[in-house]
KOLKEBA-487362 format. One record per residue (C-alpha): chain; x, y, z. Coordinates in steps of 0.2 Angstrom, whole numbers. Layout:
// KOLKEBA-487362
@ch = A&east = X&north = Y&up = Z
...
***
This chain:
// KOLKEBA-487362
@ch = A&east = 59&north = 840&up = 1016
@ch = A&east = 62&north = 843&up = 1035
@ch = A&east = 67&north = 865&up = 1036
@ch = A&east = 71&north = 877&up = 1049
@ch = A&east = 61&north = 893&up = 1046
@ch = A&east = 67&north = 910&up = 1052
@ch = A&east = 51&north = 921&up = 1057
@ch = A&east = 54&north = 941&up = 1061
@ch = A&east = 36&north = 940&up = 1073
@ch = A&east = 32&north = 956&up = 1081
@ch = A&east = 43&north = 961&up = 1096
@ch = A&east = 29&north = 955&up = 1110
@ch = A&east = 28&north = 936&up = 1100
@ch = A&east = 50&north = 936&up = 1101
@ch = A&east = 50&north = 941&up = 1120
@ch = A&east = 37&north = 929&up = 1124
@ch = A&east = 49&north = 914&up = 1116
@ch = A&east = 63&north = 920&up = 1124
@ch = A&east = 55&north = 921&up = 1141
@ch = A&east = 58&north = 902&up = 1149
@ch = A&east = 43&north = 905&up = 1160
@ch = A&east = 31&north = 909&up = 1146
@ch = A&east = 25&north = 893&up = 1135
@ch = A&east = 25&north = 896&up = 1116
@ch = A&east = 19&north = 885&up = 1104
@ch = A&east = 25&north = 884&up = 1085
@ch = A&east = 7&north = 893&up = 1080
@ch = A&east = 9&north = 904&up = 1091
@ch = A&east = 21&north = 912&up = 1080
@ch = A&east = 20&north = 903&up = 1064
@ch = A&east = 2&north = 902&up = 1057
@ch = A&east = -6&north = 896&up = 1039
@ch = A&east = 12&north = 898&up = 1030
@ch = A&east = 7&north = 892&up = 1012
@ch = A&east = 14&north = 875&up = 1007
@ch = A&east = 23&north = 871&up = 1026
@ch = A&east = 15&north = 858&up = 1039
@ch = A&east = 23&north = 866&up = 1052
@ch = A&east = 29&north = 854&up = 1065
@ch = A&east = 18&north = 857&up = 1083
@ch = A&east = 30&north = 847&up = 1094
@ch = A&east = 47&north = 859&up = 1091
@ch = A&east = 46&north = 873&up = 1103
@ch = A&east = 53&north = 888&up = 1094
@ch = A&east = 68&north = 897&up = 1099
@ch = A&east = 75&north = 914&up = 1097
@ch = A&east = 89&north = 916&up = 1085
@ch = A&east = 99&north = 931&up = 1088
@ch = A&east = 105&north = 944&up = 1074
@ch = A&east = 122&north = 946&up = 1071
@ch = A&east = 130&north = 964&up = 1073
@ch = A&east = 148&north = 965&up = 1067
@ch = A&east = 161&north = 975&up = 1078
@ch = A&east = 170&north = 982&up = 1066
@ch = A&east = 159&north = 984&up = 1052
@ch = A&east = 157&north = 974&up = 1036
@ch = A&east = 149&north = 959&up = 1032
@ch = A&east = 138&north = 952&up = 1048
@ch = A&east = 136&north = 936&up = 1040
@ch = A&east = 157&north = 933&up = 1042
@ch = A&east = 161&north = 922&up = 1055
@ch = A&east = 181&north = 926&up = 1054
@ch = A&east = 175&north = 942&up = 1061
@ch = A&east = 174&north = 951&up = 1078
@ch = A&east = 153&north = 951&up = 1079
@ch = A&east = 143&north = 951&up = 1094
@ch = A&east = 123&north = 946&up = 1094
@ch = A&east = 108&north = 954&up = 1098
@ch = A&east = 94&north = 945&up = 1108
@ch = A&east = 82&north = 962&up = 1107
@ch = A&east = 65&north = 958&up = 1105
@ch = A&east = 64&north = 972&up = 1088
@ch = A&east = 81&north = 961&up = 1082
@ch = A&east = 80&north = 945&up = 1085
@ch = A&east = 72&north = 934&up = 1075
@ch = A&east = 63&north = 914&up = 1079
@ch = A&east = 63&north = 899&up = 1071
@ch = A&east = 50&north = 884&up = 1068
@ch = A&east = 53&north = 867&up = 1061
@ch = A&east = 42&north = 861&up = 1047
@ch = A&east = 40&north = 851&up = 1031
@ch = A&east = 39&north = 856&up = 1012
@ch = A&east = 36&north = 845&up = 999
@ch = A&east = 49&north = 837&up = 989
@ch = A&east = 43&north = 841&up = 974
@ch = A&east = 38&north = 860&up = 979
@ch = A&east = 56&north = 862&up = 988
@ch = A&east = 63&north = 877&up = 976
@ch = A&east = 43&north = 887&up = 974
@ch = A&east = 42&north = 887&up = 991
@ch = A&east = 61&north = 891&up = 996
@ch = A&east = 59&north = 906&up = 985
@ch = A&east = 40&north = 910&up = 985
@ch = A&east = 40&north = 910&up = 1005
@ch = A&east = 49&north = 927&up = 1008
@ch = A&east = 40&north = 937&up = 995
@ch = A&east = 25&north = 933&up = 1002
@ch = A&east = 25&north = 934&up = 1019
@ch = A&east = 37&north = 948&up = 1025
@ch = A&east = 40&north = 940&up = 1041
@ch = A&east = 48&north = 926&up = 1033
@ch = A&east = 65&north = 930&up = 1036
@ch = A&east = 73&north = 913&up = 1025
@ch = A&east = 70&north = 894&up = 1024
@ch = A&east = 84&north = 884&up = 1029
@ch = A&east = 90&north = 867&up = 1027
@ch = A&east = 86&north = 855&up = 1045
@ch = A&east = 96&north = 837&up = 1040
@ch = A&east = 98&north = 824&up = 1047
@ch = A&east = 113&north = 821&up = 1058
@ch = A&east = 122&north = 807&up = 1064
@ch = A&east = 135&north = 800&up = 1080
@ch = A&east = 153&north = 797&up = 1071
@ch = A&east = 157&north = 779&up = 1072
@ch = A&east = 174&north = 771&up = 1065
@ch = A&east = 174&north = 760&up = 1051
@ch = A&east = 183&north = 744&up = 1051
@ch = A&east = 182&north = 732&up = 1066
@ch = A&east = 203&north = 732&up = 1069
@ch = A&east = 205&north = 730&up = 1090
@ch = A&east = 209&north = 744&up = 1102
@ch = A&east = 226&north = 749&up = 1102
@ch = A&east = 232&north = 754&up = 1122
@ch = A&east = 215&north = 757&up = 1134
@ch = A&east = 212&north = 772&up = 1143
@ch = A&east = 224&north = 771&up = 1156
@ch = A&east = 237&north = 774&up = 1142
@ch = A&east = 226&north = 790&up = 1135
@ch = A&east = 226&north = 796&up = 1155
@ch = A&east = 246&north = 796&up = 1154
@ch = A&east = 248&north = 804&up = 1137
@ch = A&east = 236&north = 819&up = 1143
@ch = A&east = 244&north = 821&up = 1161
@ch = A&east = 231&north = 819&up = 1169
@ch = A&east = 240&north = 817&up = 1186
@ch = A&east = 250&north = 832&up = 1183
@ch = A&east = 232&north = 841&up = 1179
@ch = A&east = 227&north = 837&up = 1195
@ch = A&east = 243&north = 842&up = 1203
@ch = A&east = 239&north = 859&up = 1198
@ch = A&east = 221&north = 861&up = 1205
@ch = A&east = 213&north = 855&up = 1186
@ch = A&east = 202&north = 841&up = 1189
@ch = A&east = 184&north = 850&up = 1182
@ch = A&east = 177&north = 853&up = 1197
@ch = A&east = 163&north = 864&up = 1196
@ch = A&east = 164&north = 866&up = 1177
@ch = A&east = 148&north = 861&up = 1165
@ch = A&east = 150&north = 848&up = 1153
@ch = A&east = 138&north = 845&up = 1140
@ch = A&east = 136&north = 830&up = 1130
@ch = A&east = 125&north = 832&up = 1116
@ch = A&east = 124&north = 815&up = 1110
@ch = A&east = 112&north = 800&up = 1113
@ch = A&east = 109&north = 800&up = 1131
@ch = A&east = 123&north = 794&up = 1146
@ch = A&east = 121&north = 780&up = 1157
@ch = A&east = 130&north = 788&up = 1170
@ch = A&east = 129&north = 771&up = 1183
@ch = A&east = 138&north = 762&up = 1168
@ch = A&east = 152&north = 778&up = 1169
@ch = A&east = 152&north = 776&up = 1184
@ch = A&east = 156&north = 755&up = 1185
@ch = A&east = 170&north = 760&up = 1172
@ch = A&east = 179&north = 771&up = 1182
@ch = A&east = 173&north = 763&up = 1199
@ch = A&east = 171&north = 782&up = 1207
@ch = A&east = 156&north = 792&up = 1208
@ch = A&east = 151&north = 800&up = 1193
@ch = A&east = 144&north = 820&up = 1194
@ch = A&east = 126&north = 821&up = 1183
@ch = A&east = 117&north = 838&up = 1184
@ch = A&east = 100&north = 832&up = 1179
@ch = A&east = 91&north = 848&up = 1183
@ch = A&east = 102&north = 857&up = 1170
@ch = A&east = 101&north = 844&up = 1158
@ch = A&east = 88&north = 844&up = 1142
@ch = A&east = 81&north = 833&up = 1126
@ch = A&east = 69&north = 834&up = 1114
@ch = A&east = 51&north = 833&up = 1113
@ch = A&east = 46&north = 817&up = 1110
@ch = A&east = 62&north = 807&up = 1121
@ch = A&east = 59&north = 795&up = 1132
@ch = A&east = 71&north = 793&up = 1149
@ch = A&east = 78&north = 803&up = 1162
@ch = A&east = 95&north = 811&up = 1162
@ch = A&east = 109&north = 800&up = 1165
@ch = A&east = 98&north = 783&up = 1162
@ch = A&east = 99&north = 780&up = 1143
@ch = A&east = 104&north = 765&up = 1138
@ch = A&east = 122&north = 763&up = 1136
@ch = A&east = 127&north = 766&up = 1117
@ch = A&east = 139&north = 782&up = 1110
@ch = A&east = 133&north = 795&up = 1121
@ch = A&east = 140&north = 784&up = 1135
@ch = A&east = 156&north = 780&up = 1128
@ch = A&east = 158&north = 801&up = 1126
@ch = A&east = 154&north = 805&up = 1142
@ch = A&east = 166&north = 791&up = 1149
@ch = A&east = 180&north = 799&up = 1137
@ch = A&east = 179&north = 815&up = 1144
@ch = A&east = 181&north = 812&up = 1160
@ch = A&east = 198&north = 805&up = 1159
@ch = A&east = 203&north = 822&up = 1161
@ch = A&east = 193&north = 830&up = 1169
@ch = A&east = 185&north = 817&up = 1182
@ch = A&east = 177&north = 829&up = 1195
@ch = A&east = 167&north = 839&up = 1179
@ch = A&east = 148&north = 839&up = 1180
@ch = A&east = 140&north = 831&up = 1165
@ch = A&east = 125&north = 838&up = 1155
@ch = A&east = 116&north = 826&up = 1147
@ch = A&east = 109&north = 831&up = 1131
@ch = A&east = 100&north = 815&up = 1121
@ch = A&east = 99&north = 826&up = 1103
@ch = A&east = 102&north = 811&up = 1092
@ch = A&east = 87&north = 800&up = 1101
@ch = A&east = 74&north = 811&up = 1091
@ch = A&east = 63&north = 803&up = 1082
@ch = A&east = 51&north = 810&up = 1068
@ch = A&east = 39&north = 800&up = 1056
@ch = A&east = 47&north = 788&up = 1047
@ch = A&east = 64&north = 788&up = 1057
@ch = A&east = 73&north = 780&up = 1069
@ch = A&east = 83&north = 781&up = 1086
@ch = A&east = 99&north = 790&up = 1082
@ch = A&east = 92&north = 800&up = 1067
@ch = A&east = 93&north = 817&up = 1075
@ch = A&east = 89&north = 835&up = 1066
@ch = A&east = 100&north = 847&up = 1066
@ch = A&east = 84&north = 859&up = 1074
@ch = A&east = 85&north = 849&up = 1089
@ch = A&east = 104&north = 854&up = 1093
@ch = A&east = 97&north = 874&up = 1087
@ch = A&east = 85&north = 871&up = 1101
@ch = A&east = 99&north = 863&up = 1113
@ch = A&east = 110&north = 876&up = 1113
@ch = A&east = 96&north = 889&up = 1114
@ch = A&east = 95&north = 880&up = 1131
@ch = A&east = 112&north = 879&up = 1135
@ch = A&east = 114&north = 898&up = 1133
@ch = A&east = 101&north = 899&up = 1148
@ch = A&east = 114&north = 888&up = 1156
@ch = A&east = 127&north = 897&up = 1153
@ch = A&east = 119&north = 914&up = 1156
@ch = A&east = 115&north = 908&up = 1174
@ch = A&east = 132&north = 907&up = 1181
@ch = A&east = 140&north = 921&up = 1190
@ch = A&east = 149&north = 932&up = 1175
@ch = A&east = 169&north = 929&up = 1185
@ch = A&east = 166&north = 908&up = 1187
@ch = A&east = 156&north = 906&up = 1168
@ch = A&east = 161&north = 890&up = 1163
@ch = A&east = 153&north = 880&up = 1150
@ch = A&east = 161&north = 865&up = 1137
@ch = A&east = 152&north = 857&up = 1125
@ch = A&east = 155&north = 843&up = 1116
@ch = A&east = 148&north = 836&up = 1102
@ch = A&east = 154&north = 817&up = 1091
@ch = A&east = 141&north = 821&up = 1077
@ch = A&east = 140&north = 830&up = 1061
@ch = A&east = 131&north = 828&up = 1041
@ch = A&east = 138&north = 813&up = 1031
@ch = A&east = 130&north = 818&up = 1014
@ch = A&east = 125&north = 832&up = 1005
@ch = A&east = 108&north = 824&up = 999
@ch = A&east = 102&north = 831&up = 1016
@ch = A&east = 106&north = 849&up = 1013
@ch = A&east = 101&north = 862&up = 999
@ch = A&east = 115&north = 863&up = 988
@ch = A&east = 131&north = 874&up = 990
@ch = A&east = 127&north = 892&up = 986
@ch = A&east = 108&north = 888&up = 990
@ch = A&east = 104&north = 904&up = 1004
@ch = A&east = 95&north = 888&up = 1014
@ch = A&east = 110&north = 878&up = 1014
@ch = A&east = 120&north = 873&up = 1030
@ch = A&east = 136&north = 863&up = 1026
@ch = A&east = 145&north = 879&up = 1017
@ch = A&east = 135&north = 894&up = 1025
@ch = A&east = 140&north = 904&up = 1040
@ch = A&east = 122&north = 913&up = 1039
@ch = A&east = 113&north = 894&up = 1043
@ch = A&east = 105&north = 898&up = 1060
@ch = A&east = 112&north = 885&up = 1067
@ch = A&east = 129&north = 891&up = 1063
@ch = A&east = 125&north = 908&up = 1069
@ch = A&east = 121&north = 901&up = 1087
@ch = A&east = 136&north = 890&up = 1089
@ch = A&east = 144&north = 908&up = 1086
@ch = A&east = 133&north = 917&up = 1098
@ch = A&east = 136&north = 904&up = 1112
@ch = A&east = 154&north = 904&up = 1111
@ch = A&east = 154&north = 923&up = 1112
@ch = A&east = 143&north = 923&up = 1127
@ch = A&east = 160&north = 912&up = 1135
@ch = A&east = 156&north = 892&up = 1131
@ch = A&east = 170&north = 880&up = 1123
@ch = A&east = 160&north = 871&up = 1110
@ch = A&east = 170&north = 857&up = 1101
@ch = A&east = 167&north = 845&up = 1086
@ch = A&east = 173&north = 830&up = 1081
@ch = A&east = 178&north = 830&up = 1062
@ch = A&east = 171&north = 816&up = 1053
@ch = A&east = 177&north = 800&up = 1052
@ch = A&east = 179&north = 803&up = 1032
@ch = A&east = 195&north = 803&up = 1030
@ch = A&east = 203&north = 796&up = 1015
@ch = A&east = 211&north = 780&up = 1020
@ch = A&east = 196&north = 774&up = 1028
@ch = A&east = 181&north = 782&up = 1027
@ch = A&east = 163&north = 778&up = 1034
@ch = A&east = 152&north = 770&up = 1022
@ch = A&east = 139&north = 784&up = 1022
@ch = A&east = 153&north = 797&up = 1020
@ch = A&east = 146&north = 803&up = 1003
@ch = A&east = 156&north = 821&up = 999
@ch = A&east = 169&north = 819&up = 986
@ch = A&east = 180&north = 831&up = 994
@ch = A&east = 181&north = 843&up = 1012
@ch = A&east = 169&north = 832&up = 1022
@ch = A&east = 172&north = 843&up = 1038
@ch = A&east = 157&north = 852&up = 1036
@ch = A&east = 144&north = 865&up = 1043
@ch = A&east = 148&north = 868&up = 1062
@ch = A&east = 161&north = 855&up = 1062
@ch = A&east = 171&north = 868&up = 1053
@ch = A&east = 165&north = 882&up = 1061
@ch = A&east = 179&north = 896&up = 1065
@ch = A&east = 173&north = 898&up = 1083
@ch = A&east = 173&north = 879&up = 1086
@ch = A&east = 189&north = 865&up = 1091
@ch = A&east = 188&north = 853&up = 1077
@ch = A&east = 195&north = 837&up = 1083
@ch = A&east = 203&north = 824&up = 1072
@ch = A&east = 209&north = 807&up = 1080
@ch = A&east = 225&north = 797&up = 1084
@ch = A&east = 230&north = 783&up = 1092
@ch = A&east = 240&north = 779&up = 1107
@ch = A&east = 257&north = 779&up = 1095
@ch = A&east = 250&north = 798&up = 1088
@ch = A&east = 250&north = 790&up = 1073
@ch = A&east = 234&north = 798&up = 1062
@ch = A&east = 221&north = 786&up = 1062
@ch = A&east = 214&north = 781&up = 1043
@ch = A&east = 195&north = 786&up = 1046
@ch = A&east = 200&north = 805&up = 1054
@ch = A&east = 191&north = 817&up = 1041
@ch = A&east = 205&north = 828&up = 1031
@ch = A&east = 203&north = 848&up = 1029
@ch = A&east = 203&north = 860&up = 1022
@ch = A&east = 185&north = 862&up = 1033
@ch = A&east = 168&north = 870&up = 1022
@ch = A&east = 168&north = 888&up = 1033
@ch = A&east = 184&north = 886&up = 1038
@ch = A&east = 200&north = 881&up = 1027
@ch = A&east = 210&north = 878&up = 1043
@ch = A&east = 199&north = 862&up = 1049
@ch = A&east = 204&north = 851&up = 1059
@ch = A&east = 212&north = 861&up = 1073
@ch = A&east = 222&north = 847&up = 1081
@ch = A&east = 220&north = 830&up = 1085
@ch = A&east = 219&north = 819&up = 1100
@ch = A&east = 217&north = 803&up = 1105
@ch = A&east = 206&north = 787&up = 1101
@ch = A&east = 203&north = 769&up = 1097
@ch = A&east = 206&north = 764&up = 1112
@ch = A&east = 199&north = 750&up = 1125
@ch = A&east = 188&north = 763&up = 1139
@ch = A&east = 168&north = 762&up = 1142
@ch = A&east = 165&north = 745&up = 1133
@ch = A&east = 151&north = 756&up = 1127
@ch = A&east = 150&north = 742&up = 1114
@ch = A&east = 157&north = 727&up = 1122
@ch = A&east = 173&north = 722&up = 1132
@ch = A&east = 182&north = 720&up = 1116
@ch = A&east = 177&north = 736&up = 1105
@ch = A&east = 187&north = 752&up = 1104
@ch = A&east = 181&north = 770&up = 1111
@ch = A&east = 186&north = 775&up = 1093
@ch = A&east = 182&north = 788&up = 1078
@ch = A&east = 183&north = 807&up = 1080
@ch = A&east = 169&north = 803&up = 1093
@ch = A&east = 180&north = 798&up = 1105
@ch = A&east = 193&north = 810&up = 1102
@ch = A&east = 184&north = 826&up = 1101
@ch = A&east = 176&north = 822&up = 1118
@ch = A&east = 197&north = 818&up = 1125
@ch = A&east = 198&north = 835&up = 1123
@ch = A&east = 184&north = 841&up = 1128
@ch = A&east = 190&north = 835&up = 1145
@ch = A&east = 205&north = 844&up = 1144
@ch = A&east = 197&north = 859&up = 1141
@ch = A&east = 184&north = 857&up = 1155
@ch = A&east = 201&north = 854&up = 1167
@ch = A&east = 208&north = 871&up = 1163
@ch = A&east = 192&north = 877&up = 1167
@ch = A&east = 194&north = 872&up = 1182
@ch = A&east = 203&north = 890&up = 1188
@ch = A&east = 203&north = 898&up = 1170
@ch = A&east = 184&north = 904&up = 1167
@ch = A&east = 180&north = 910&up = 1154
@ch = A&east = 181&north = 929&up = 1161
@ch = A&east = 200&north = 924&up = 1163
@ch = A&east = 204&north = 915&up = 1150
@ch = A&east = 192&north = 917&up = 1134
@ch = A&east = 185&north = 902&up = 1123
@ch = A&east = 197&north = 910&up = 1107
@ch = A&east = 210&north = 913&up = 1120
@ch = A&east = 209&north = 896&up = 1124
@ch = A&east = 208&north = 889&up = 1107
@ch = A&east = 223&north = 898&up = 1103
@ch = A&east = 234&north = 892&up = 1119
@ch = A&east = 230&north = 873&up = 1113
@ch = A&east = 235&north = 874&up = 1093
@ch = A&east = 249&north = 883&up = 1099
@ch = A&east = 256&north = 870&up = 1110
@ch = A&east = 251&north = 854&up = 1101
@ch = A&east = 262&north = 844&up = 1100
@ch = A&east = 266&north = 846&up = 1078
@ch = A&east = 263&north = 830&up = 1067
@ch = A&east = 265&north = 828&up = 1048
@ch = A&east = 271&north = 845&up = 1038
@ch = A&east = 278&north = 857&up = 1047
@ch = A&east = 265&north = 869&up = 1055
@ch = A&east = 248&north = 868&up = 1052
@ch = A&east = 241&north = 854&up = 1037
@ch = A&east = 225&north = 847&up = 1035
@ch = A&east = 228&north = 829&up = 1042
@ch = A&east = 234&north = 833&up = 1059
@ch = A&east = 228&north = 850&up = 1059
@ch = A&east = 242&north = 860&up = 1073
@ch = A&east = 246&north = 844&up = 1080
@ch = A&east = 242&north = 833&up = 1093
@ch = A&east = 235&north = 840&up = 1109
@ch = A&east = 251&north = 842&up = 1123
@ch = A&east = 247&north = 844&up = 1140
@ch = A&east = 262&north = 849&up = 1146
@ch = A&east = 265&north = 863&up = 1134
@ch = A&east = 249&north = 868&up = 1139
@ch = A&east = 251&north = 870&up = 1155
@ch = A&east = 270&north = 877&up = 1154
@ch = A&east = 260&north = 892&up = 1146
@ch = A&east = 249&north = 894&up = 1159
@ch = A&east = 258&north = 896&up = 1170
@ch = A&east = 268&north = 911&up = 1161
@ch = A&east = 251&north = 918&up = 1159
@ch = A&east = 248&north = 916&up = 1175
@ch = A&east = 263&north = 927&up = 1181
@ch = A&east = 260&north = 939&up = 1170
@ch = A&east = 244&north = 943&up = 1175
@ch = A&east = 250&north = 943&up = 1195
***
């Protein structure tokens, strides 16, 4: 079994992986662990501890916390392998005999959200264009220029994008990254679902520069394209927080977009497990999804195309398949519609696994835009959606910053006007609703004369 293990090295060892001009190998910090091939081609990154602000439990995400990078603090983790039928001696073995073994966490597999069924589009993108505003967007100044979008996905194929639109396309390979092992340059990945994302974002927000992060084209022993680890997004965004971090503090703007999540629990330890990622706030990876969007980044999710009427065949929870960071508190977790705002059947259904309140709103989908996949195949599933409003977002970025207008500030503004579906109020299909434009920008515009 692929894990994520969390070292406490001494303070030298963490400052040197945290220094991007130093090169650090996995032996460099983890060396003869018993029973763990540790994996030389992961670079390790530094995982920050989390202090809470008010006191109490540091592990609560539903908490004010702020995160500490010092070297005497932080800690780093490496990837590696443990037998399958050593899994539980060495889970708890590890710790007690190495004291720099801080925990052993689960690293599975994860996987882009597709749709299920083949019914046809329903409106193309054009239609989605309308229903977002996106001409009374760039009315007001909010078309994404300048702002940083990430797609963390399977590679763009920003000429394809760019055919789609027919306008130029902004790519910033220097900032871009992948994995160790990925083959290609940014933005010349073969067109597949990392394409259709990109193109899906840009509706809104067509002057944005894209990221391009290829996390599911790892490939490990034994796998395939599109089998990515979840250690591969940790060490992501370790890379966009240096991103982040290099932008002037007053214009920091960073939105992150991610159409991928964990379909089955056979990848994870089980709930309850203190290596277990689905259902635990203390997961690594969970903590730096926290830390980066307390550093000012939007980071969204899609929800999971699990939901009841028509879910993905490799949907394999019996019940709350929005899981792990997908239903993370500091996150957007985006569930899809169509055209008509009707809720589309494969939407995953909260309540989320670290947050009840999952997802947060819906927005649109299945409908004709990239021909990632051909002429006649849909931008569909939560993928497409979650990256819909991920353009939104990056268009308010455009003169909102996140020294302006904060991530959970943000959040907040966009449940709050979405347009309400199902039940009154929140409920677990629609989440607050469908996102509103309009509404949107109606209330920043009161913000906007309070604050002159």
């Amino acid at each position: 079994m692929r894990v994520l293990l969390q070292l406490r090295p001494s303070p030298d060892v963490v400052a040197a992986v945290a220094d991007p001009s130093v090169s650090t190998a996995a032996a460099d910090v983890a060396d003869a662990l018993p029973g763990v091939v540790v994996d030389p081609s992961f670079t390790p990154v530094v995982a920050p501890r989390p202090v809470p602000l008010t006191g109490g439990d540091p592990l609560s995400l539903n908490q004010p916390l702020t995160f500490s990078f010092a070297d005497d603090e932080a800690s780093v983790l490496v990837r590696g392998e443990i037998s399958d039928d050593e899994i539980s001696t060495r889970v708890t073995l590890l710790p007690s005999l190495r004291p720099d073994v801080v925990g052993v966490f689960a690293d599975p597999m994860i996987q882009r959200s597709l749709t299920c069924g083949g019914t046809p589009p329903v409106g193309d993108w054009r239609d989605v264009e309308r229903l977002l505003h996106v001409s009374e967007l760039a009315r007001e100044g909010l078309d994404g220029s300048g702002v940083a979008l990430a797609v963390l996905d399977s590679g763009i194929n920003a000429a394809h994008v760019a055919r789609q639109f027919d306008r130029g396309v902004a790519l910033d390979a220097q900032r871009s990254w992948k994995p160790s092992g990925v083959r290609g340059e940014a933005g010349e990945f073969p067109v597949d679902h990392g394409t259709m994302c990109a193109f899906d974002a840009l509706i809104a927000a067509p002057r944005a520069s894209l990221i391009d992060v290829p996390v599911l084209l790892s490939r490990r022993p034994g796998g395939s394209a599109l089998d990515g680890l979840l250690s591969d997004a940790v060490a992501a965004f370790a890379h966009l927080r240096t991103v982040l971090e290099d932008q002037p503090a007053a214009s920091r703007s960073l939105v992150v977009t991610n159409s991928w999540g964990s379909f089955s629990p056979s990848w994870d330890f089980p709930a309850g497990h203190p290596g277990n990622y689905s259902d635990n706030p203390a997961h690594p990876f969970n903590l730096i999804v926290s830390s980066l969007e307390q550093a000012g980044a939007d980071v969204l999710f899609a929800a999971g195309n699990c939901g009841r009427d028509c879910p993905d065949g490799r949907c394999a929870y019996a019940n709350r398949p929005i899981t792990g960071a997908n239903s993370h508190p500091r996150v957007l977790s985006v569930g899809g519609v169509d055209i008509r705002g009707e809720r589309v059947g494969y939407s995953s259904q909260g309540p989320g696994r670290l947050t009840v309140r999952k997802p947060d709103l819906c927005a649109f989908t299945h409908f004709s835009g990239s021909r990632a996949f051909g002429d006649d195949e849909a931008d569909s599933g939560t993928s497409a959606a979650c990256p819909v409003v991920a353009g939104v977002v990056a268009a308010i970025r455009t003169l909102w910053p996140s020294s302006r207008l904060s991530p959970s500030q943000l959040r907040t503004l966009l449940r709050r006007t979405a347009d309400d579906r199902g039940d009154i109020g929140f409920d677990h299909d629609y989440g607050y609703g469908v996102v509103d434009t309009p509404g949107m920008l109606a209330s920043l515009r009161r913000r906007a004369r309070r604050v002159a």
